[in-house]
N, CA, C and O atoms as CSV, one atom per row, in Angstrom:
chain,resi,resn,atom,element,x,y,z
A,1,UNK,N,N,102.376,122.786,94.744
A,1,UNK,CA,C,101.425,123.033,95.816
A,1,UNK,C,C,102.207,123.360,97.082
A,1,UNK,O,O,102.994,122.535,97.546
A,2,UNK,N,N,102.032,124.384,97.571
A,2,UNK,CA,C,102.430,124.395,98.861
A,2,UNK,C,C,102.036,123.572,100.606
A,2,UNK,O,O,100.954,123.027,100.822
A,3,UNK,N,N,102.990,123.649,101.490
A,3,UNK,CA,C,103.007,122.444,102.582
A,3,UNK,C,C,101.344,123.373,102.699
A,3,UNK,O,O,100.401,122.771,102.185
A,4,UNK,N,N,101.059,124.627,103.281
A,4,UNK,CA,C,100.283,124.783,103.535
A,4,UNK,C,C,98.575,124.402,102.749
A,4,UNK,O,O,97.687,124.171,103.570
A,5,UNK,N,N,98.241,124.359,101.478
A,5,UNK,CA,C,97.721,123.556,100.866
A,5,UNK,C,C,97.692,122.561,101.016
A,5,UNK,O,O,96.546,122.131,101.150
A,6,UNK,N,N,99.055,121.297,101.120
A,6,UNK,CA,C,98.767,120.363,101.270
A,6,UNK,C,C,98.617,119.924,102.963
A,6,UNK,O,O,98.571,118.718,103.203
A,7,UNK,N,N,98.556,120.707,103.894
A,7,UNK,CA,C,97.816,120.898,104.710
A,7,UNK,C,C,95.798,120.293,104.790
A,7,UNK,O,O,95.156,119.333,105.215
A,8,UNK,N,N,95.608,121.293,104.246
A,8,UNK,CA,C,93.699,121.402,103.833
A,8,UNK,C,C,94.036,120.423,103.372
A,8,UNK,O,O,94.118,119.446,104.116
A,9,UNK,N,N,94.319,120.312,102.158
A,9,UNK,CA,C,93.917,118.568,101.692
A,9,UNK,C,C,93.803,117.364,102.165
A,9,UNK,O,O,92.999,116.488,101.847
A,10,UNK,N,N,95.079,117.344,103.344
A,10,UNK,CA,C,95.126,116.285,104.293
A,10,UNK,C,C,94.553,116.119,105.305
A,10,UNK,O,O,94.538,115.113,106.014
A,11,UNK,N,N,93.767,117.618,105.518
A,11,UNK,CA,C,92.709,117.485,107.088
A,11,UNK,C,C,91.647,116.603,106.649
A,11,UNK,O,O,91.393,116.108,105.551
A,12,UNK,N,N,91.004,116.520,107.965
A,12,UNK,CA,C,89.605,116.197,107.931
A,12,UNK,C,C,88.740,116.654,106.964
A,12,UNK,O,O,89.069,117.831,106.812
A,13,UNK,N,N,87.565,116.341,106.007
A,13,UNK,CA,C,87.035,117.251,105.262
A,13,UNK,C,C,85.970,118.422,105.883
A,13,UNK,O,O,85.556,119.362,105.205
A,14,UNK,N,N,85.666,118.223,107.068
A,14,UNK,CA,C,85.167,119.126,108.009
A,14,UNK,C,C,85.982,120.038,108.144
A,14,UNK,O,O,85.458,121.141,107.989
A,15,UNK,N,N,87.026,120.061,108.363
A,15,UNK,CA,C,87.918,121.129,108.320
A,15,UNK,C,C,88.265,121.906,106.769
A,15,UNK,O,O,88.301,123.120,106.569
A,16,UNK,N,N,88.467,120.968,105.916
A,16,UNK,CA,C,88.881,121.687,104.808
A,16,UNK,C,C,87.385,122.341,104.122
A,16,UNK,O,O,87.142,122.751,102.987
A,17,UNK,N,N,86.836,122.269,104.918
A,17,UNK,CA,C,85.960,123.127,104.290
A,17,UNK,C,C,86.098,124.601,104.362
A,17,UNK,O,O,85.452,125.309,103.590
A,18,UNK,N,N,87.052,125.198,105.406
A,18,UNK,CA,C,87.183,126.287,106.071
A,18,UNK,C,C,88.980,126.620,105.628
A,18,UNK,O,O,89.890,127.145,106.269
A,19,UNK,N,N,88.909,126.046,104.278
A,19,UNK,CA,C,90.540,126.142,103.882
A,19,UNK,C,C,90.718,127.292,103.262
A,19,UNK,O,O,89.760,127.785,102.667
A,20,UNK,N,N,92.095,128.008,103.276
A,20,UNK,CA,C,92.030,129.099,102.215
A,20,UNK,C,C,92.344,128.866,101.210
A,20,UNK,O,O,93.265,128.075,101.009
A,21,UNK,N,N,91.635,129.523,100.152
A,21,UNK,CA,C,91.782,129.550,98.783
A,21,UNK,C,C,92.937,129.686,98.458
A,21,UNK,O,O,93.255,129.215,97.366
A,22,UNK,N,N,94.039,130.416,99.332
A,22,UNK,CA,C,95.405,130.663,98.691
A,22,UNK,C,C,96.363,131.109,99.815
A,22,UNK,O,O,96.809,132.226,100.076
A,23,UNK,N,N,96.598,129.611,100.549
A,23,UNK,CA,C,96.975,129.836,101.808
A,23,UNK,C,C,98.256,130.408,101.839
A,23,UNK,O,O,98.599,130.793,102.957
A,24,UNK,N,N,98.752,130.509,101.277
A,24,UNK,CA,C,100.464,131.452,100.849
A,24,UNK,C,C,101.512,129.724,101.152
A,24,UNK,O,O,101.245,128.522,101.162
A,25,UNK,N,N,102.883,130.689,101.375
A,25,UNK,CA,C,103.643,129.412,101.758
A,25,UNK,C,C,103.887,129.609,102.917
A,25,UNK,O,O,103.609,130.691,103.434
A,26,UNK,N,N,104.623,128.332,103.787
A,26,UNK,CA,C,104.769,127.667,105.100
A,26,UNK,C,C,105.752,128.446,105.646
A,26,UNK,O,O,106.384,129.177,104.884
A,27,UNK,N,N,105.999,128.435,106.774
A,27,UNK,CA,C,107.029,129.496,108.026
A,27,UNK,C,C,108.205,128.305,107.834
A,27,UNK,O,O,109.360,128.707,107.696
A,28,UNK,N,N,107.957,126.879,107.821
A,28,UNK,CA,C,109.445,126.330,107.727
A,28,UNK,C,C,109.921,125.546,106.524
A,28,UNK,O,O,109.886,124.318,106.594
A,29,UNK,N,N,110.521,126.352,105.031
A,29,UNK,CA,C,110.530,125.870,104.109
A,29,UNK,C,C,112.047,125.121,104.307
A,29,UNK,O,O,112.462,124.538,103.305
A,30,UNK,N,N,112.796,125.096,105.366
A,30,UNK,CA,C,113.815,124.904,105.225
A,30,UNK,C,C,114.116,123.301,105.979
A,30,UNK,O,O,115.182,122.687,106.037
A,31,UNK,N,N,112.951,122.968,106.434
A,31,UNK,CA,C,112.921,121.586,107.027
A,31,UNK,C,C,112.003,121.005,105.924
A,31,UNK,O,O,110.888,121.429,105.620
A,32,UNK,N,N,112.930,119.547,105.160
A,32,UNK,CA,C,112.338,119.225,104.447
A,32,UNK,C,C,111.891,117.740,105.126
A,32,UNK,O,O,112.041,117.269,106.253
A,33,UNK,N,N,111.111,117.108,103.570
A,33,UNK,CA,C,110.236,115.584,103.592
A,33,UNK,C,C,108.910,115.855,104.518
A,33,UNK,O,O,108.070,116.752,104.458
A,34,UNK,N,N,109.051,114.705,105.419
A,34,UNK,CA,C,108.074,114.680,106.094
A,34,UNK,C,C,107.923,115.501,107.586
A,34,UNK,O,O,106.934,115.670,108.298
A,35,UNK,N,N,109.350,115.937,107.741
A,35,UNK,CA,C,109.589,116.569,109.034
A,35,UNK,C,C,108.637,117.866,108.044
A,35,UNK,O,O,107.434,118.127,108.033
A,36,UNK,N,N,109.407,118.260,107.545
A,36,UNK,CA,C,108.737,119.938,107.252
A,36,UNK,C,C,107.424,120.030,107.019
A,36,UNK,O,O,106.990,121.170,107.187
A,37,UNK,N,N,106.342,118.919,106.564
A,37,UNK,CA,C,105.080,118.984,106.303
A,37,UNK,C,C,104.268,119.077,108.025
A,37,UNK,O,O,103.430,119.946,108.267
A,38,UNK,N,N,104.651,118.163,108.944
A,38,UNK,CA,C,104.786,117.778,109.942
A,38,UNK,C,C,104.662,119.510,110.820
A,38,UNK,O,O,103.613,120.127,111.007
A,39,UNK,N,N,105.799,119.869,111.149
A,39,UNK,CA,C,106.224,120.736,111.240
A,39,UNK,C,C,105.150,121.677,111.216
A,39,UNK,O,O,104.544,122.289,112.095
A,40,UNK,N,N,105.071,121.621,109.803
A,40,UNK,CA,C,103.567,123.141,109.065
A,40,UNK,C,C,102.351,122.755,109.516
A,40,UNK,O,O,101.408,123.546,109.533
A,41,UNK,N,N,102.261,121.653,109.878
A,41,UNK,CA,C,100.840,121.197,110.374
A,41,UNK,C,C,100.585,121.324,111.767
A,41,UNK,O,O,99.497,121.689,112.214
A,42,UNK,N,N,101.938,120.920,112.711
A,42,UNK,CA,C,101.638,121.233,114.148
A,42,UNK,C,C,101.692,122.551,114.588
A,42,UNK,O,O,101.075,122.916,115.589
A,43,UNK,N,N,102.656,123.588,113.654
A,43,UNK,CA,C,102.647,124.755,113.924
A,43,UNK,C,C,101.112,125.882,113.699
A,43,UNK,O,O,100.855,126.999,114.148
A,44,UNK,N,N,100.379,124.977,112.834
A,44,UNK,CA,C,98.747,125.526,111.870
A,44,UNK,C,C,97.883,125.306,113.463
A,44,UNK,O,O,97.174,126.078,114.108
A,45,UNK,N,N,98.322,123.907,113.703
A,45,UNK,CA,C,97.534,123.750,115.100
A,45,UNK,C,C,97.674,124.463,115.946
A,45,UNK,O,O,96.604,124.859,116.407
A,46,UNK,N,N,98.943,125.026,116.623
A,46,UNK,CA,C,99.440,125.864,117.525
A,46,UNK,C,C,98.959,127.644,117.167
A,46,UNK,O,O,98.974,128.531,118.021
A,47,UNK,N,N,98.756,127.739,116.430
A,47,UNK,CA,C,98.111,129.053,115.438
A,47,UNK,C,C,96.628,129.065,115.853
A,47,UNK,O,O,96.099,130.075,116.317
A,48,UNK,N,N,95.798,127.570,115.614
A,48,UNK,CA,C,94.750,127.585,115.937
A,48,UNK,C,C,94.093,128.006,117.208
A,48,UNK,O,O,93.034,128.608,117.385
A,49,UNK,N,N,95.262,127.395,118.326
A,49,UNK,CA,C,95.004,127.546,119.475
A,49,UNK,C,C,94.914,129.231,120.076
A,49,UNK,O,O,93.919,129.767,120.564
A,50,UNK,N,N,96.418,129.905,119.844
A,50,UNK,CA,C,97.425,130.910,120.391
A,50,UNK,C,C,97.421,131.888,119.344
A,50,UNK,O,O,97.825,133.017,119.624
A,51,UNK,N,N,96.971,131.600,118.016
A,51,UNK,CA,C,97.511,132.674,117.098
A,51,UNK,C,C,96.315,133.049,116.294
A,51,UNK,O,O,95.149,133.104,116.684
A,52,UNK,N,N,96.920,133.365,114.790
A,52,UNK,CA,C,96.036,133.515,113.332
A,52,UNK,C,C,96.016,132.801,112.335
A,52,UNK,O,O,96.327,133.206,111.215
A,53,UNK,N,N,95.560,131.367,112.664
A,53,UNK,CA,C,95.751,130.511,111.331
A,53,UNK,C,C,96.090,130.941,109.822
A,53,UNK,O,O,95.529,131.951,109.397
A,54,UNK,N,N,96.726,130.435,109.218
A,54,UNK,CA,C,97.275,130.900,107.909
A,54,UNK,C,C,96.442,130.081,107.051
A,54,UNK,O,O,95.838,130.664,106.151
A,55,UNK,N,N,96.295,128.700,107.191
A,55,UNK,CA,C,95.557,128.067,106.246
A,55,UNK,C,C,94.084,127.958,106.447
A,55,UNK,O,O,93.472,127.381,105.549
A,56,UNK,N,N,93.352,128.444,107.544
A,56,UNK,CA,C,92.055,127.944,107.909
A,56,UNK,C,C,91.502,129.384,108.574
A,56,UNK,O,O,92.214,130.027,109.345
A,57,UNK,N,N,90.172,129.813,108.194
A,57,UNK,CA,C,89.565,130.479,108.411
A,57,UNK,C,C,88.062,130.631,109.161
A,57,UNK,O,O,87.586,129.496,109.211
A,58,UNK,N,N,87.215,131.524,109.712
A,58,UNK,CA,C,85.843,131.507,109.609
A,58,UNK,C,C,85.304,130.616,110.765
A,58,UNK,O,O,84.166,130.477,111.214
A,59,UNK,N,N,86.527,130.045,111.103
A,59,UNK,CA,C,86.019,128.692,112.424
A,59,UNK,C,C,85.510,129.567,113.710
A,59,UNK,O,O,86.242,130.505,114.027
A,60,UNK,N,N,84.466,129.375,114.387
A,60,UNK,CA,C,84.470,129.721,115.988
A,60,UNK,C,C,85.404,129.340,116.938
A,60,UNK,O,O,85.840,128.193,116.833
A,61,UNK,N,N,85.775,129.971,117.758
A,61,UNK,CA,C,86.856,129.785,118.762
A,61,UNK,C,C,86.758,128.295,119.073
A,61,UNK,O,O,87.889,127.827,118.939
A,62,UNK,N,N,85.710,127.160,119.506
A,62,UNK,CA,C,85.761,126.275,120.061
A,62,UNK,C,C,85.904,125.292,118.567
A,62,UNK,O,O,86.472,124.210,118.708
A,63,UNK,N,N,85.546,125.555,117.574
A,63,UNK,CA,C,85.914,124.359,116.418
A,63,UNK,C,C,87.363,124.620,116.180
A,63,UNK,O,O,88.130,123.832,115.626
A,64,UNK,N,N,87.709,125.962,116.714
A,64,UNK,CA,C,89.523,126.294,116.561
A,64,UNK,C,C,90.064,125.361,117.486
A,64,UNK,O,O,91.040,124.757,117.042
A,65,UNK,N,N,89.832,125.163,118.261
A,65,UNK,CA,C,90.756,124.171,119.366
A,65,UNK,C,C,90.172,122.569,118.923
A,65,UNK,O,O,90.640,121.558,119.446
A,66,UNK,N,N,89.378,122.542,118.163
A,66,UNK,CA,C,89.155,121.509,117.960
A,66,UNK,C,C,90.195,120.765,116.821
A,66,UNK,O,O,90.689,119.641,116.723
A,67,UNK,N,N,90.247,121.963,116.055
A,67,UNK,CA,C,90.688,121.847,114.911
A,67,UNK,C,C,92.238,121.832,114.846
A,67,UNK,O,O,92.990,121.324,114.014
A,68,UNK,N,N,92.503,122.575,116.027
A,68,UNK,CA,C,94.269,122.450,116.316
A,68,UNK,C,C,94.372,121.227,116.919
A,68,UNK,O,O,95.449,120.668,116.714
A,69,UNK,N,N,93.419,120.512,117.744
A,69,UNK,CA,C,94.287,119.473,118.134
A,69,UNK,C,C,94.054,118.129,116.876
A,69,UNK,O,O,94.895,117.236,116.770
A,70,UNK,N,N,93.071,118.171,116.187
A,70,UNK,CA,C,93.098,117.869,114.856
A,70,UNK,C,C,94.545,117.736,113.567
A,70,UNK,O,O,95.097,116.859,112.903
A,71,UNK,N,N,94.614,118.801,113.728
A,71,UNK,CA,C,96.142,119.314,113.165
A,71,UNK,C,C,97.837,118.821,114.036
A,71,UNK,O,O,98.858,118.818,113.348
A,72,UNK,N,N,97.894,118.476,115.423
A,72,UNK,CA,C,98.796,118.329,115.615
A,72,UNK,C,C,98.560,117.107,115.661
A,72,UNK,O,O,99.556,116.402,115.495
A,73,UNK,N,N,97.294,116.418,115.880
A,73,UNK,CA,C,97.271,114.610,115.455
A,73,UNK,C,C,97.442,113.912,114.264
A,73,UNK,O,O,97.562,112.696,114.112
A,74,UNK,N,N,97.439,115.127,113.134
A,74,UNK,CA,C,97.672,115.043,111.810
A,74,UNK,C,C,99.596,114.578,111.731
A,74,UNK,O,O,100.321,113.639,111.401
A,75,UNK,N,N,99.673,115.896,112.255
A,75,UNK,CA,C,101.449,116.105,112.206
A,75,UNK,C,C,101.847,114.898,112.735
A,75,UNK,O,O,102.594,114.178,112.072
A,76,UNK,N,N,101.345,114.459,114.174
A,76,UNK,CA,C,102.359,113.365,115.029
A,76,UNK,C,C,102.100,112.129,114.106
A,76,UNK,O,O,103.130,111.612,113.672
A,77,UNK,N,N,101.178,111.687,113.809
A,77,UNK,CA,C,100.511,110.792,113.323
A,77,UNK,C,C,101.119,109.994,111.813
A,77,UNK,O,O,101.075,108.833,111.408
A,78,UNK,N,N,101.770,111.467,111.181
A,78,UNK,CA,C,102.483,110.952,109.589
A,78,UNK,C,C,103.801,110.755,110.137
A,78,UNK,O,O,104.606,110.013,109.573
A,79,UNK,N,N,104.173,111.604,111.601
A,79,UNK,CA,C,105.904,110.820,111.726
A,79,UNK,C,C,105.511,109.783,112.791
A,79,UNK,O,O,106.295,109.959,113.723
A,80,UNK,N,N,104.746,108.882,113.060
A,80,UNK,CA,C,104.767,107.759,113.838
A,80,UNK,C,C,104.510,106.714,112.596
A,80,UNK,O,O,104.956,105.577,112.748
A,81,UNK,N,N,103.850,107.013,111.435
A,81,UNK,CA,C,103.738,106.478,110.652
A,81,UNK,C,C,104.946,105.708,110.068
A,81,UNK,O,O,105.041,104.499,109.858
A,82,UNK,N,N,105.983,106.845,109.824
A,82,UNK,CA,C,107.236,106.903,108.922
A,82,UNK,C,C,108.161,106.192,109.735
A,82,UNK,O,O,109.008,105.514,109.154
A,83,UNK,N,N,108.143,106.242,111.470
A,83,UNK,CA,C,108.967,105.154,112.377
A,83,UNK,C,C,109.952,106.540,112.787
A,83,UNK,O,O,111.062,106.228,113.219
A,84,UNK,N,N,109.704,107.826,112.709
A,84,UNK,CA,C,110.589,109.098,113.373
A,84,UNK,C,C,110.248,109.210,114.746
A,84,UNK,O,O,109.903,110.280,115.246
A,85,UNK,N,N,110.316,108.342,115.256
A,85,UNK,CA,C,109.950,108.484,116.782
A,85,UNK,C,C,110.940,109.773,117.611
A,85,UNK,O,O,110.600,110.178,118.723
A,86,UNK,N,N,112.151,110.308,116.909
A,86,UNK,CA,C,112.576,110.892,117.514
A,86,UNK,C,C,112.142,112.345,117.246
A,86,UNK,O,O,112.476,113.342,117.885
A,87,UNK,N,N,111.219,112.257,116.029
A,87,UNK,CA,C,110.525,113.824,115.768
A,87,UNK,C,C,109.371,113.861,116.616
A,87,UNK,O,O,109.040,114.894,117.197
A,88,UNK,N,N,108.451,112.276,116.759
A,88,UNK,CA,C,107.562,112.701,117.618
A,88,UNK,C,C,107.596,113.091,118.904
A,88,UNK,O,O,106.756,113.777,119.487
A,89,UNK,N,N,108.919,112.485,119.468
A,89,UNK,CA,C,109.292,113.186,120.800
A,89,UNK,C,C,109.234,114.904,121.114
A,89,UNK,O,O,108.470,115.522,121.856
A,90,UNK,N,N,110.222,115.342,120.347
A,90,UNK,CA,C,110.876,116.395,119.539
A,90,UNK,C,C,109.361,116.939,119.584
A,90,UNK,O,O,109.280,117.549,120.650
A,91,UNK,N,N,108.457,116.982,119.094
A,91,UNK,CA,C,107.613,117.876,118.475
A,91,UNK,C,C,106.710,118.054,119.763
A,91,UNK,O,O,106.403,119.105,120.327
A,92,UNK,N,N,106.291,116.468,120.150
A,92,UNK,CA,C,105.387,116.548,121.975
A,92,UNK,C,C,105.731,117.378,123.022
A,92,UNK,O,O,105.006,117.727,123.953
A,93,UNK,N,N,106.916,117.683,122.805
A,93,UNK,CA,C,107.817,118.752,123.637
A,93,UNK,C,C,108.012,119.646,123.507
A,93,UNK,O,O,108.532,120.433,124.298
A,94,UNK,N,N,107.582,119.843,122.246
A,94,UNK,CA,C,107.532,121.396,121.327
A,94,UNK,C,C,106.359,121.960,121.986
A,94,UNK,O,O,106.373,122.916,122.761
A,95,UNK,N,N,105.149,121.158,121.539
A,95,UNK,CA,C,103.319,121.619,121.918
A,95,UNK,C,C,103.368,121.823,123.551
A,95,UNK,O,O,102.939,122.866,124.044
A,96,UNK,N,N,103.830,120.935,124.233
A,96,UNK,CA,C,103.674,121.025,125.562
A,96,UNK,C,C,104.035,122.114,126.447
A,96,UNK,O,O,103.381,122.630,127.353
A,97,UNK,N,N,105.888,122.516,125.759
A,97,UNK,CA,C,106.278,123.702,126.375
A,97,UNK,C,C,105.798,125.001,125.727
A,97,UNK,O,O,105.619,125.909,126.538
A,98,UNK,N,N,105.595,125.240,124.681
A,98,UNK,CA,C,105.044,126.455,124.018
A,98,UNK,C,C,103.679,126.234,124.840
A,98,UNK,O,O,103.503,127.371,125.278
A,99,UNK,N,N,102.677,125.509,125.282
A,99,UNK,CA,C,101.879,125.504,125.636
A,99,UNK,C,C,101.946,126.427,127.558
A,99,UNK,O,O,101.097,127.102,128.140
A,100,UNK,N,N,103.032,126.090,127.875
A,100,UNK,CA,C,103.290,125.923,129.368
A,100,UNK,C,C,103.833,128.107,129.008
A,100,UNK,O,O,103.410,128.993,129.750
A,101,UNK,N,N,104.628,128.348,127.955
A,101,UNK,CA,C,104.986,129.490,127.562
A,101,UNK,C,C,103.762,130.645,127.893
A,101,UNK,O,O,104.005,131.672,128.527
A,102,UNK,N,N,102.506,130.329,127.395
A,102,UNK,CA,C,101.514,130.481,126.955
A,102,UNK,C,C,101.015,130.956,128.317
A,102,UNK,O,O,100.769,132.150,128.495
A,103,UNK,N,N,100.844,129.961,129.374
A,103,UNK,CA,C,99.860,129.702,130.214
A,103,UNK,C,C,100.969,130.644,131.271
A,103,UNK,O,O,100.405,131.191,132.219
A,104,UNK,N,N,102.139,130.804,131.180
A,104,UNK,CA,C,102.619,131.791,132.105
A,104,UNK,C,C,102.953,133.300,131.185
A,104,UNK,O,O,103.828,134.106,131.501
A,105,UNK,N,N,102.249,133.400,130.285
A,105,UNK,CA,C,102.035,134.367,130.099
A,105,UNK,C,C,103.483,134.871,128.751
A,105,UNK,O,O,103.133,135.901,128.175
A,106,UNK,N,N,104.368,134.539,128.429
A,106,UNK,CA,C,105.296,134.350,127.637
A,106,UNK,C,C,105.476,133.804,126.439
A,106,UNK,O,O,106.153,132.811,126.170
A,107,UNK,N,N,104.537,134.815,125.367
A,107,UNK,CA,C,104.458,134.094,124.058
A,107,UNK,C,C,105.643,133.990,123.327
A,107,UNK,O,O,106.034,133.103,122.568
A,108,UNK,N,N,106.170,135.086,123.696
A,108,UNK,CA,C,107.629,135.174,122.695
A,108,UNK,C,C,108.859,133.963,123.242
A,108,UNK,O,O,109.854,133.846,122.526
A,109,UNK,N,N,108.797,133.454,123.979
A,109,UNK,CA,C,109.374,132.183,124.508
A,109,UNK,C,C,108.817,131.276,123.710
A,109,UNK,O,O,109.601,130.917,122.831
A,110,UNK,N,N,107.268,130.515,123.644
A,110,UNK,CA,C,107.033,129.928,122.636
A,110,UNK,C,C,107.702,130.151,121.049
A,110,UNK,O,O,108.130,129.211,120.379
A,111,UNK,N,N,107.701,131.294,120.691
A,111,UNK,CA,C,107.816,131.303,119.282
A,111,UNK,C,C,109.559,130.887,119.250
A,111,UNK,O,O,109.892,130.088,118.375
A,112,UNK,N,N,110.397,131.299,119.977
A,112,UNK,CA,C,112.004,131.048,120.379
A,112,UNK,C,C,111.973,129.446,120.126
A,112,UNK,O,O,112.544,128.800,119.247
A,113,UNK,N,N,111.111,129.003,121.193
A,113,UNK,CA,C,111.168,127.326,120.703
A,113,UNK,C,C,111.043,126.466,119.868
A,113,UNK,O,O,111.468,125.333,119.642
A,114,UNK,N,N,109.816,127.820,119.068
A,114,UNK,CA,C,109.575,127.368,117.476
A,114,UNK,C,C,110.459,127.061,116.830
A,114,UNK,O,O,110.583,125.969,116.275
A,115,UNK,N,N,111.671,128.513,116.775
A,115,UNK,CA,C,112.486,128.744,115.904
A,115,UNK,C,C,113.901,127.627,116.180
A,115,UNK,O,O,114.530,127.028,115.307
A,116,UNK,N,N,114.097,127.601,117.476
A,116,UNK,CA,C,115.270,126.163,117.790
A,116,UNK,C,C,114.587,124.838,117.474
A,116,UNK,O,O,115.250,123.900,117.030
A,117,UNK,N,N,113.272,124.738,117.693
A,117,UNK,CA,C,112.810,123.414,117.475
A,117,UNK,C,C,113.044,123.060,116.409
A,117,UNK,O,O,113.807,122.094,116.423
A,118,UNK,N,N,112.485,123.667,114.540
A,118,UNK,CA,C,112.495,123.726,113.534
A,118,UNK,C,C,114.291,123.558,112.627
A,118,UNK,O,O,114.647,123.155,111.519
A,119,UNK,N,N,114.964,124.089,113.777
A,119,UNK,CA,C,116.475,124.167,113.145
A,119,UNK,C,C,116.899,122.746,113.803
A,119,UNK,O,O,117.747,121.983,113.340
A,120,UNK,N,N,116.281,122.589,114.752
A,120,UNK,CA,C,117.094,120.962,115.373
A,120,UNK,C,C,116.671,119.632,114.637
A,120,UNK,O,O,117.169,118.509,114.718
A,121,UNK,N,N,115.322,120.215,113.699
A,121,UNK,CA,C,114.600,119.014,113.112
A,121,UNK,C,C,115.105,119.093,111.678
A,121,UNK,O,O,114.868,118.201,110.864
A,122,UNK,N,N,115.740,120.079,111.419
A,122,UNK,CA,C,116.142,120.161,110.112
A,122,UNK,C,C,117.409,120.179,109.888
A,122,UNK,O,O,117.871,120.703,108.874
A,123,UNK,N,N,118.302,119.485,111.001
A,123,UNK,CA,C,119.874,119.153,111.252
A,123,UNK,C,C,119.721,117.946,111.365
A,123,UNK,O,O,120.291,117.330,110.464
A,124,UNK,N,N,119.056,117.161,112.273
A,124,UNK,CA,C,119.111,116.156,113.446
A,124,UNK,C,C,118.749,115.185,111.594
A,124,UNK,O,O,117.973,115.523,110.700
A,125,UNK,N,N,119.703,113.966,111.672
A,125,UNK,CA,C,119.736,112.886,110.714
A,125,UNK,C,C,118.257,112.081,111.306
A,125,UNK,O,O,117.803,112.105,112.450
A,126,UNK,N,N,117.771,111.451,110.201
A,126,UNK,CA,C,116.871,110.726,110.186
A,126,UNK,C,C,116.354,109.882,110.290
A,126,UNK,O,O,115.153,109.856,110.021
């Protein structure tokens, strides 16, 4: 099963109702365990918000923001679980500045942060 599948499965069932049938695979196969599921889930949220969701479809703009912040409470939520406090840092800082990227107008800065964020979480010991 792919992270993105196991995505839908793990949302809300309000949400997975709006899952794709065949969501393909995840943008970070190279961060593994729980970081990389993590990862695919806050990035689905950030999609929801700013982008084209990969796993979720058919939503109205306002169940989309609902549904992303859904998704990144998903993500923070399984590494506060696990005691990775240093991913949840790591990741709050991820959403916040891609967010701040956004709002001055600089998407491709967000996605840059994506791409260092994802390599620092998939170095950085556990």
């Amino acid at each position: 099963m792919s992270r993105l599948a196991e995505i839908i499965e793990a949302s809300d069932p309000a949400l997975a109702a709006y899952g794709a049938a065949e969501p393909g695979p995840g943008r970070f196969g190279t961060v593994e365990g729980v970081r990389g599921f993590v990862l695919e889930a806050v990035y689905e949220g950030y999609l929801m918000h700013y982008g084209e969701p990969r796993a979720f479809s058919g939503m109205d703009e306002d169940l989309r923001l609902l549904a992303g912040d859904a998704l990144y409470a998903l993500g923070l939520s399984r590494l506060a679980e696990a005691g990775d406090l240093e991913a949840v840092a790591a990741l709050s800082d991820l959403i916040s500045r891609s967010a701040q990227a956004h709002a001055e107008g600089r998407p491709e800065k967000a996605e840059a942060l994506w791409e260092s964020s994802a390599e620092a979480l998939a170095s950085a010991p556990r």
